[in-house]
C-alpha positions in Angstrom: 0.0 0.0 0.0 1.0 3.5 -1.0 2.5 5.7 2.3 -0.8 7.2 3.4 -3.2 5.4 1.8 -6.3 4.3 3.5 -8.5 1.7 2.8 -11.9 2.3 1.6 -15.0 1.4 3.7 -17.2 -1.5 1.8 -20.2 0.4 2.1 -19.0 3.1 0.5 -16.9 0.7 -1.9 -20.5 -1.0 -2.9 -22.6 2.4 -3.1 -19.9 4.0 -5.6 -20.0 1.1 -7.5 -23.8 1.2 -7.8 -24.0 4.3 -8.7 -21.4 4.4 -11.4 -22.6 1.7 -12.9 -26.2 2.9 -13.6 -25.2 6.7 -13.6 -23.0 4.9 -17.0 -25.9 2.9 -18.4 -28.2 5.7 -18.3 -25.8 8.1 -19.4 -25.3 6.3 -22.3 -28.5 5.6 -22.7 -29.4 9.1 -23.4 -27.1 9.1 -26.5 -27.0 5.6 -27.9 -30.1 3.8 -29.7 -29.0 0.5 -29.3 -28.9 0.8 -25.1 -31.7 -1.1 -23.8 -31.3 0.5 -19.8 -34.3 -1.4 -18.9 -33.4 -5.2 -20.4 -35.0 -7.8 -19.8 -37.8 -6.3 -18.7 -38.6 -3.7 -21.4 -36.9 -3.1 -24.9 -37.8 0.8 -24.8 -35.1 3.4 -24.2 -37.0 6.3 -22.8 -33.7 8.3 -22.1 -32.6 8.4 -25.8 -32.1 11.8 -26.8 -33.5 13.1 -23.5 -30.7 16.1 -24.0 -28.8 16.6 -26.7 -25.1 15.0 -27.2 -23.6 18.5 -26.8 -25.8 19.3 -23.9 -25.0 15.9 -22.3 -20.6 16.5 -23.1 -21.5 20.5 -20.9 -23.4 18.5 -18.2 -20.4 16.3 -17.3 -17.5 18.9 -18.1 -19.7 21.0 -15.6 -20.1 18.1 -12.8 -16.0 17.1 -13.3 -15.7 21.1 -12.0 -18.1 21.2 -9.7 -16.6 17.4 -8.5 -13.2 19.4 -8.0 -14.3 22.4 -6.6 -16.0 20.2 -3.6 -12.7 18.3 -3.2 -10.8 21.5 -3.1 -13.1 22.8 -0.6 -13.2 19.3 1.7 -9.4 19.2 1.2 -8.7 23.1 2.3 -11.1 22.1 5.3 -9.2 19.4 6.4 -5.4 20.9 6.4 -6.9 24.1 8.0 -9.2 22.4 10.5 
């Protein structure tokens, strides 16, 4: 292990896990035709084209930020305090 590494709780482990996997299906769900989000149940992909593909590149360049901003923030927090 790296010099001040920590280990990572397993319920956080399992909920990030979770969450990026169907935050990535329905993702690309919204711009792929083929996806089927909702297989075996239902064929349908109701997400397709919910926003644009340009719209849906701004809404994650704009999340990475604000993702960085809150780290920055926690980080600052956490030598200062």
């Amino acid at each position: 292990m790296l010099a001040g590494a920590r280990l990572i709780a397993w319920p956080a482990a399992i909920v990030g896990a979770l969450v990026g996997t169907y935050s990535h299906v329905l993702l690309n769900s919204v711009m792929h035709a083929d996806m089927r989000p909702f297989a075996p149940i239902s064929e349908a992909n109701t997400a397709l084209r919910l926003i644009s593909v340009g719209g849906l590149h701004v809404l994650g360049v704009v999340s990475g930020v604000f993702g960085a901003l809150l780290l920055g923030v926690s980080h600052r927090r956490r030598r200062l305090g």
